[in-house]
C-alpha positions in Angstrom: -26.6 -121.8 -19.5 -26.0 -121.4 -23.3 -23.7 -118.7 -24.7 -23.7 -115.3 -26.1 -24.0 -114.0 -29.4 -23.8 -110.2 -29.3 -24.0 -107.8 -32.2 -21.8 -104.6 -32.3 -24.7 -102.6 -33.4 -26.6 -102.8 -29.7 -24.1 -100.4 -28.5 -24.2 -98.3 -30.4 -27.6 -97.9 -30.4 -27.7 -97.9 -26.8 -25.7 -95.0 -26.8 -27.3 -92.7 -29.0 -30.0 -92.9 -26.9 -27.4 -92.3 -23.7 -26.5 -88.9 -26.0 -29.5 -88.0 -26.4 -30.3 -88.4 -23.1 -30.2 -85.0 -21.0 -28.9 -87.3 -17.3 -26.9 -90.0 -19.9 -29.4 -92.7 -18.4 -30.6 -94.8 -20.6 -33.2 -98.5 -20.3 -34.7 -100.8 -23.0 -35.6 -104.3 -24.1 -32.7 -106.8 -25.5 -34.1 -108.0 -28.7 -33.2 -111.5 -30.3 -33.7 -115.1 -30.8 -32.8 -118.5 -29.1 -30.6 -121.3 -31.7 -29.6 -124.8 -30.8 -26.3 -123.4 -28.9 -26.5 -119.8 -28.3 -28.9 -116.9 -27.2 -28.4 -114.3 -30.1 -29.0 -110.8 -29.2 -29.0 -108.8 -31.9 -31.1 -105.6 -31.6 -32.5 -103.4 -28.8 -36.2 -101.9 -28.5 -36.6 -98.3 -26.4 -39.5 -95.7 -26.2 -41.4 -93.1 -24.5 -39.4 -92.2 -21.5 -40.9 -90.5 -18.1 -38.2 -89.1 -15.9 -38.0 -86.4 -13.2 -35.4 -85.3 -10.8 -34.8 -88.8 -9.3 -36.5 -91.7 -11.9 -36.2 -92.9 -15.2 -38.7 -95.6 -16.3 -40.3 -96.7 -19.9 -44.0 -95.7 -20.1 -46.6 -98.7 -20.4 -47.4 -97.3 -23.4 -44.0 -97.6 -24.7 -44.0 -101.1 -23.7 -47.0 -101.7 -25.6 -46.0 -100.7 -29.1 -42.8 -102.3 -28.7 -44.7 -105.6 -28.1 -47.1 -104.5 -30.9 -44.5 -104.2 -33.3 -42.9 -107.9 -32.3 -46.6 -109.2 -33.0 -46.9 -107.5 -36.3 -43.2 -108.9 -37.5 -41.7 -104.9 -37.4 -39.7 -106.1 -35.1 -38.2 -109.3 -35.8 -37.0 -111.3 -32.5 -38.6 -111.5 -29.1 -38.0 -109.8 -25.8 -35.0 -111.7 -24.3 -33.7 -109.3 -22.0 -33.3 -105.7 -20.8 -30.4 -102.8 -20.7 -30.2 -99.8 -18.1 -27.2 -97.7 -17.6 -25.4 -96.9 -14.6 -23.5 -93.0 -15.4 -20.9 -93.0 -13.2 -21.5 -95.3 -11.0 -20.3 -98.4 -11.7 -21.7 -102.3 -12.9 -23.8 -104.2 -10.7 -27.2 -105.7 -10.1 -29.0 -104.6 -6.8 -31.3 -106.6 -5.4 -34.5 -104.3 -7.1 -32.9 -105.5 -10.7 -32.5 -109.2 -9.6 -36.2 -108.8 -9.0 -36.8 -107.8 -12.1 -34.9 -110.4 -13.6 -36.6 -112.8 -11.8 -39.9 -111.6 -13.4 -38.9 -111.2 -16.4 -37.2 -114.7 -16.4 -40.4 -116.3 -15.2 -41.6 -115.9 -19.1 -38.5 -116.9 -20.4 -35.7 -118.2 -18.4 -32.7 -117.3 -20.6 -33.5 -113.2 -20.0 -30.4 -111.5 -20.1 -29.5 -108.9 -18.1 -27.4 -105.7 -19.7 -25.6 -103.0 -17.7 -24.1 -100.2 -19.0 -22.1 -97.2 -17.6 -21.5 -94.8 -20.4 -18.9 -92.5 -18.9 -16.4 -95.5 -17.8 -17.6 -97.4 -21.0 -17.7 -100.7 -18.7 -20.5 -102.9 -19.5 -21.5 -106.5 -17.8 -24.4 -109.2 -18.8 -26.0 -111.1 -16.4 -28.2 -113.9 -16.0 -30.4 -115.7 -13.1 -28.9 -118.8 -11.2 -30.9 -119.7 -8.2 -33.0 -116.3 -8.2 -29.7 -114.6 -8.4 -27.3 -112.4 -10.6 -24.3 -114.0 -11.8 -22.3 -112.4 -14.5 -21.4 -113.9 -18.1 -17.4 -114.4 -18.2 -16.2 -112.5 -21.6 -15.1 -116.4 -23.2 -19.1 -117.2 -22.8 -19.7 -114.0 -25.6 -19.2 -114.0 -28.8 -19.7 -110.5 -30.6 -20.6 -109.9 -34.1 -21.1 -107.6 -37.1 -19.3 -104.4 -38.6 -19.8 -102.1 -35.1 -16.6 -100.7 -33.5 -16.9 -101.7 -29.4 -13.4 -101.4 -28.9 -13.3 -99.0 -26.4 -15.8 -100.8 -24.4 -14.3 -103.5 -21.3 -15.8 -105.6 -18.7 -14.9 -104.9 -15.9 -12.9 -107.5 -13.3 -15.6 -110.0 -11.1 -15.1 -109.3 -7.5 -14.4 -112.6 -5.3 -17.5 -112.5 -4.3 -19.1 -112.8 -7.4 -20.1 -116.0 -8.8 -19.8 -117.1 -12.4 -21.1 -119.8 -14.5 -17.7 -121.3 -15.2 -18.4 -122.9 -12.0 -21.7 -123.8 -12.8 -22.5 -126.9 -14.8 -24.9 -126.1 -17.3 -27.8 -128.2 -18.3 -28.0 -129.7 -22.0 -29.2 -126.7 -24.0 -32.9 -126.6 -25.7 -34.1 -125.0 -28.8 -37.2 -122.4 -27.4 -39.6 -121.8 -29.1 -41.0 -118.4 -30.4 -43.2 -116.5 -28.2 -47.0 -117.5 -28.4 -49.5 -114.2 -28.9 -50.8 -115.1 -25.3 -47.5 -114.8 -24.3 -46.7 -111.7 -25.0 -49.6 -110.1 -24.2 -48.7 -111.7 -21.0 -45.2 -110.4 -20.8 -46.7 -106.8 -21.9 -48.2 -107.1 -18.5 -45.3 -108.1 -17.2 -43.0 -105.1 -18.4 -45.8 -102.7 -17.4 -44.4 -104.2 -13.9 -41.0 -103.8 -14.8 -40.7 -100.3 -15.4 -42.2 -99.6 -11.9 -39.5 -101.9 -10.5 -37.1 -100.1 -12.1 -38.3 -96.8 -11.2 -37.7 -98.5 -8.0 -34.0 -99.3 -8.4 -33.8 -95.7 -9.4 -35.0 -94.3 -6.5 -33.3 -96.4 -4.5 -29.9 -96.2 -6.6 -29.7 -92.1 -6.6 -30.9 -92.5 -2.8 -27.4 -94.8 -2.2 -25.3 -92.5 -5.5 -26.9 -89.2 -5.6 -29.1 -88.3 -8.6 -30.3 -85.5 -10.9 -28.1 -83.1 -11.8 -25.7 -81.3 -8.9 -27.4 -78.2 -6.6 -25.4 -75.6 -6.2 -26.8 -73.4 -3.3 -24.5 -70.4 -2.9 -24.9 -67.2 -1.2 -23.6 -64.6 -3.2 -20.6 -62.3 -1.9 -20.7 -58.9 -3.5 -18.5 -56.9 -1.4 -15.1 -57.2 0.2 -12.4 -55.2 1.4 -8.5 -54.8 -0.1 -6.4 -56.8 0.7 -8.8 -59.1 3.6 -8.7 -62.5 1.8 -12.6 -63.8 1.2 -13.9 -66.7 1.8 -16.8 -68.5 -1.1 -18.5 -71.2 0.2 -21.4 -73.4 -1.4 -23.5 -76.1 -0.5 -23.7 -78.8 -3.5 -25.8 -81.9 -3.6 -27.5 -84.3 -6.1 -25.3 -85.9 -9.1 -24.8 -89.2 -10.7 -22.9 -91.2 -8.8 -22.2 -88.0 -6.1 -20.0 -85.2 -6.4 -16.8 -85.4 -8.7 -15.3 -81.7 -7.6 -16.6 -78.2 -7.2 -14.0 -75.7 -8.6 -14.4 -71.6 -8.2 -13.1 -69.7 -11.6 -12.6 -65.9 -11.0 -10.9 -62.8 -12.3 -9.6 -60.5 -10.1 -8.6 -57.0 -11.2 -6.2 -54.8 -9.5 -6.5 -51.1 -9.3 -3.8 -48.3 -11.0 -3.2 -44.6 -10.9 -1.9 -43.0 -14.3 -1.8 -39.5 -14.6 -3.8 -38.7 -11.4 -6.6 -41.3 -13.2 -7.8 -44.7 -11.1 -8.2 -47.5 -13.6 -8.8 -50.9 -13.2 -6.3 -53.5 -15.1 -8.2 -56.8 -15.3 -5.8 -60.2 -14.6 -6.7 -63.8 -16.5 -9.0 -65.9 -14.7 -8.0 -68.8 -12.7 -9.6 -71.7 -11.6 -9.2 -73.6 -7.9 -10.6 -76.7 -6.5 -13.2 -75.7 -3.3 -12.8 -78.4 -0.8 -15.4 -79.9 1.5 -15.9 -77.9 5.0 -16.1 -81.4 6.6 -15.9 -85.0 5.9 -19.0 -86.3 4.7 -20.7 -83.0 4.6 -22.0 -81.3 1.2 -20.5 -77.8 2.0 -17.4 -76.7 -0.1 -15.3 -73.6 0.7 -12.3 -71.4 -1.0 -10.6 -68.7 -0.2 -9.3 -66.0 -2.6 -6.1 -64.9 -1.1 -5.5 -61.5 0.6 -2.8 -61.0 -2.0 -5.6 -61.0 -5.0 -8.0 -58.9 -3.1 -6.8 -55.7 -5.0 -9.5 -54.2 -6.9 -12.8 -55.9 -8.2 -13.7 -59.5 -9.0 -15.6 -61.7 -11.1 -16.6 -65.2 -9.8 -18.7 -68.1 -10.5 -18.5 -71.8 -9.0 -18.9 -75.2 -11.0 -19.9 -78.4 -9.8 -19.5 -82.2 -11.6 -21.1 -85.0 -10.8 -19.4 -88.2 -11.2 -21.3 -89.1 -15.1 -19.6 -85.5 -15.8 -22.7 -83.4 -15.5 -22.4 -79.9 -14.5 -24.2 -77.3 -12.9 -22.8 -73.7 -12.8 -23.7 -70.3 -11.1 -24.0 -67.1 -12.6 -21.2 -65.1 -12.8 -21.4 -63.0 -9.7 -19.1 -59.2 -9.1 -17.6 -58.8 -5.6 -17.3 -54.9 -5.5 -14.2 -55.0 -3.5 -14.0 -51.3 -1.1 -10.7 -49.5 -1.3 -8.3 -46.0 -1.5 -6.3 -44.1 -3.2 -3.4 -42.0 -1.9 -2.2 -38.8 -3.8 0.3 -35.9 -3.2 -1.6 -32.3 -3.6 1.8 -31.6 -5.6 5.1 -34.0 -7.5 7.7 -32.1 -6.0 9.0 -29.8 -3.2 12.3 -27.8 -2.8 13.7 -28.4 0.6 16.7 -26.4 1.3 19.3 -27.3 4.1 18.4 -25.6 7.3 14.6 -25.1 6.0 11.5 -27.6 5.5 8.6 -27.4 2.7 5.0 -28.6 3.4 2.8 -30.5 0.6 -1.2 -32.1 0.9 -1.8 -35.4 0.9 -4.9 -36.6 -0.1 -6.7 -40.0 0.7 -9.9 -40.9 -1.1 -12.8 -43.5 -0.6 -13.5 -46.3 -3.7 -16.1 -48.7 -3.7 -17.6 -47.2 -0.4 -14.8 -47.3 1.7 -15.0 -46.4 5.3 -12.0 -47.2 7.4 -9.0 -45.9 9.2 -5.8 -45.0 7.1 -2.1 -44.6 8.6 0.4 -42.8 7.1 4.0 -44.3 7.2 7.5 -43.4 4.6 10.1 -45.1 3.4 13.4 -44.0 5.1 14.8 -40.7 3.9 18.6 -40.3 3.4 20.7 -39.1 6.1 19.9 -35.4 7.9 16.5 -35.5 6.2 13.3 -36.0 8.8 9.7 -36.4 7.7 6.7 -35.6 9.4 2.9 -36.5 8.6 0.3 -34.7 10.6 -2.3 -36.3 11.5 -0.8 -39.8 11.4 -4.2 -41.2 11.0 -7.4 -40.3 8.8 -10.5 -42.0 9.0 -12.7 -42.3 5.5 -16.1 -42.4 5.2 -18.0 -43.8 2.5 -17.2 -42.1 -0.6 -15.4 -39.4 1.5 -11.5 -38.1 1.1 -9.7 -37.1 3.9 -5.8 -35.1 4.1 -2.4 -34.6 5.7 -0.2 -32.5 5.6 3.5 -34.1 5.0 6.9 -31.7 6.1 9.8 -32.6 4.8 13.2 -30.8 7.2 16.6 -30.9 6.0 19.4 -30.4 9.6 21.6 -27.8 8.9 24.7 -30.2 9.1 27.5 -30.7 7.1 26.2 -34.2 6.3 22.8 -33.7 5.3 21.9 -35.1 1.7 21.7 -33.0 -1.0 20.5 -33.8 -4.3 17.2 -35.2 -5.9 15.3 -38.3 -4.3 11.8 -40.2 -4.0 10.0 -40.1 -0.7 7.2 -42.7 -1.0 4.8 -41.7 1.8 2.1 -45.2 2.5 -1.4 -45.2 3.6 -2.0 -48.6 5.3 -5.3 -50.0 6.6 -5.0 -53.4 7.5 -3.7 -55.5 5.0 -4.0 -52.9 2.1 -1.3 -50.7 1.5 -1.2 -47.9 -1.3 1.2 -45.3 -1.7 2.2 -41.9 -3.6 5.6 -40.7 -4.3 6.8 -36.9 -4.0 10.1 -36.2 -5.5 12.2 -34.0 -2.8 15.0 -31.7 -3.6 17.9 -30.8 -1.7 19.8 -27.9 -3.7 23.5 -27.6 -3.2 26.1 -25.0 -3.9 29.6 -24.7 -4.2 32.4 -22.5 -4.3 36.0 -21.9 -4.9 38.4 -19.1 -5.5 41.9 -18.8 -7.3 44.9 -18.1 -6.9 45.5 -18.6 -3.1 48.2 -16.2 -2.9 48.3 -13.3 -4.4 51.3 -10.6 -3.9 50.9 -6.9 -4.7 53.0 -3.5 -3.6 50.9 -0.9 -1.3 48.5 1.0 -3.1 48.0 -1.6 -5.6 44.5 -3.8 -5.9 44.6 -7.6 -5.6 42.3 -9.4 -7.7 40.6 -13.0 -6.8 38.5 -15.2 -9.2 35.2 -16.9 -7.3 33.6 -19.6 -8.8 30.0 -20.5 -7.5 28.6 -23.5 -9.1 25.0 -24.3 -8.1 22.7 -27.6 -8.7 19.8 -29.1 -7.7 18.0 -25.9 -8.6 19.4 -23.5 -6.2 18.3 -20.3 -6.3 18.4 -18.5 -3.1 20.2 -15.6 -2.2 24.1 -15.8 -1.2 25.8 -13.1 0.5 29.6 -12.8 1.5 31.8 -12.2 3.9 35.9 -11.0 4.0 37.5 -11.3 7.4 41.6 -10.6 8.2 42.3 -7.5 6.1 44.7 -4.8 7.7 43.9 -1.8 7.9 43.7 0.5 5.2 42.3 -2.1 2.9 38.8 -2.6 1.4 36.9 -5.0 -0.8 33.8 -5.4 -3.1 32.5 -8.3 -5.2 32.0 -7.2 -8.5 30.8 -8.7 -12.3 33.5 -9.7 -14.6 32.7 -6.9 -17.5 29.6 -6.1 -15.2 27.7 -9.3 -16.7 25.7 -12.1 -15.0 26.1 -15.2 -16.6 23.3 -17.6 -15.8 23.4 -20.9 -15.5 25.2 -24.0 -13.3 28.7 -22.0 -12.8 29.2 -18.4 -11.8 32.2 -16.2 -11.9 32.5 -13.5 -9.5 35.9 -10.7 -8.7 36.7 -10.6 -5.3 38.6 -7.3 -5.6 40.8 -6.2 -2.3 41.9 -2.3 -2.8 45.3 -1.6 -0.9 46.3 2.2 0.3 49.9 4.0 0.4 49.7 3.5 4.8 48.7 0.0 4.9 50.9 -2.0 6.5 53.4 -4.5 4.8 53.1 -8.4 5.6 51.3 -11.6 5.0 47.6 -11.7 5.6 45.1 -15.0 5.7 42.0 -13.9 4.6 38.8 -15.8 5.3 35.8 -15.6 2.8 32.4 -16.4 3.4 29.4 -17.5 1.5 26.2 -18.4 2.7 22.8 -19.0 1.4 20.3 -21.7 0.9 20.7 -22.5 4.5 24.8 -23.4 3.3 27.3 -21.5 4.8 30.5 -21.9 2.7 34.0 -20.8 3.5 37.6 -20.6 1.8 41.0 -18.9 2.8 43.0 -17.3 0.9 46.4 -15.2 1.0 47.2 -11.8 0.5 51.0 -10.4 0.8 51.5 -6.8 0.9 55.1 -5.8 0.3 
């Protein structure tokens, strides 16, 4: 067995015709000469290609004008070899190429063998040695020319391949040039061996996978919030098999801004689906509950090991939800009392489920109540509650301003409204604490109400302990009525000639807005 000389250009060649090729698969003649010491290779011949789903094979009329051309010198070499490419599947000769070679080699005995896989950029020639493939170590080829192949690598020969540095070749011999007859005979020839190699085809994407990947997916276009869904495909075909199959979606979450439902959409994502079961074509992911918020955009991709892809449409999973609103922002509660306010549940997306109401906990002496506890939606339907809000009448019990977030929960969705509850306050004071007068004189008593948290109720008073022969009145200071968050009122106690002389504790009392207020004070009559 002589050696190699390669040019550069052949790959290149070759693969323009891999990128130009819509599956990356590629086949052709090897083009050269035989010399006194080496097999030069040194251009490649393709044509008319027929393919389908499954094969790839030159057309006998192809064939023919490439052996026309050698006969009228517009191609200048003979046929000593052919080239397929593997995509993504690796470099080897199955036993339907070693009967090509044989075939071929039956013509001339130095046909070389080329095999190409254009996505791992691995290539291997081969050659017969008792009716079977051995490949050509790298020291046995010798490239030439200006083309860049520096990307390209053989790969390593597995144990159980056989190569010719073992083999003792036989004293080399200058060949001749192909005779007309031969190569009319050879065109008969390669007619043959493009149907063998539409054999190896079939029988290689029947062992690899072929064509580009199927994806057969059932479309899911509606889902509930917050239930996690599940997208499952069924993907076949491919060079070399199936690479991965990855999901890409957008999921969108629903908002409420001024009593308005909008939809905020998040970036899209991407996720590997994984097979259902070893060895099986049916891959499966599942979009967490956690995601399931509003609507979602989907579609699935699948690779094949050459890097060809196949894609779905992108496909809208209406996803069925609520929305939970107060009738009103705010309620005045006021200690001792309670205040109602509607709360309204409404259908998105066709909804049609059961919602139960729940709150956050309230601050101490406040109790909530939502009657009913439960609604159950309909399709495009609202439903309502009324929410009571009870503050004790206890010394205790908050007063102020706070946020009752009141939930509406159906499964694993939960949404929720806030009403703002207030809790007025008031209180009071009263100076001086002691006041001394003579009988018949009038004692006078500052009272200072301050009020917050919008109180505005009523307030009336009370005086208990005066002796007899005493009276009092509340009255305006210069009979005006300051509004605003402080008050100051006269307590005025009127004193006669008979009352008795001594020291009095006097109680007063305030109450409104469910408070009830008290302060002591004394009065000494001399």
């Amino acid at each position: 067995m002589v050696s190699l000389k390669v040019s550069k250009n052949i790959f290149e060649k070759i693969m323009k015709q891999v990128n130009e090729s819509p599956d990356k698969k590629a086949i052709g003649v090897l083009i050269g000469k035989m010399n006194k010491e080496y097999l030069v290779i040194d251009d490649v011949a393709s044509g008319e290609i027929k393919r389908n789903d499954s094969t790839i094979s030159l057309t006998p009329n192809a064939i023919a004008k490439i052996a026309d051309k050698i006969l009228k010198g517009e191609i200048k070499g003979n046929i000593v070899g052919w080239y397929h490419t593997h995509p993504g599947y690796g470099i080897f000769m199955s036993e339907i190429d070693e009967k090509t070679q044989n075939m071929l080699s039956q013509f001339y005995p130095e046909a070389t063998a080329l095999v190409l896989d254009p996505i791992s950029k691995e290539y291997r020639f081969y050659v017969l040695n008792d009716k079977k493939s051995l490949p050509i170590e790298e020291n046995k080829i010798e490239f030439f020319g200006s083309g860049n192949i520096s990307e390209w690598k053989t790969p390593s020969i597995k144990k159980s391949e056989k190569t010719f540095l073992s083999i003792q070749p036989s004293p080399p011999s200058v060949k001749k040039p192909l005779s007309k007859k031969q190569v009319c005979a050879l065109i008969l020839t390669l007619i043959l061996i493009a149907a063998l190699i539409s054999g190896f085809l079939i029988w290689g994407y029947g062992r690899f996978g072929g064509g580009l990947p199927l994806i057969k997916h059932t479309p899911v276009t509606n889902a509930v919030v917050g239930s996690s869904i599940t997208l499952k495909a069924e993907v076949t075909g491919g060079v070399g098999g199936i690479a991965n199959v990855t999901v890409y979606y957008e999921w969108s979450k629903f908002v409420k801004a001024n009593s308005e439902i909008s939809s905020i959409q998040m970036p899209w994502k991407s996720a590997l689906m994984l097979l259902v079961a070893a060895g099986g074509n049916e891959y499966a992911y599942t979009i967490p509950s956690s995601e399931v918020l509003g609507d979602i955009d989907y579609f699935i991709v699948a690779i094949d090991k050459a890097g060809n892809k196949a894609s779905t449409s992108i496909q809208t999973i209406k996803v069925a939800d609520f929305d939970v609103s107060s009738s009103t922002n705010s309620i005045t509660v006021y200690v001792g009392g309670s205040a109602s306010a509607k709360i309204l549940v409404k259908s998105i997306n066709g909804f049609s489920s059961k919602v139960k109401f729940s709150t956050a906990t309230p601050p101490y002496g406040i109790s909530v109540i939502i009657n009913p506890s439960e609604v159950s939606l309909s399709s495009g339907g609202t439903a309502t509650a009324i929410v009571t809000v009870s503050a004790q009448s206890a010394s205790g019990t908050f007063r102020g301003i706070f946020n009752l977030e009141i939930y509406g929960e159906s499964g694993e969705a939960k949404h929720s409204t806030i009403l703002t509850v207030i809790v007025p306050n008031l209180d009071f004071s009263i100076e001086p604490k002691t006041k001394t007068i003579s009988k018949g004189e009038s004692a006078l008593y500052t009272i200072m109400l301050t009020s917050s948290f919008n109180f505005t109720a009523d307030i009336t008073f009370s005086l208990t302990g005066l002796p007899e022969g005493a009276s009092w009145e509340i009255v305006l200071p210069q009979n005006k009525l300051n509004l605003g968050n402080s008050i100051n009122l006269i307590l005025k106690i009127d004193t006669t000639s008979k009352v008795q002389s001594g020291t009095y504790n006097l109680t007063i009392t305030a109450i409104g807005g469910g408070l009830k207020l008290q302060e002591t004070i004394t009065l000494i009559i001399k």
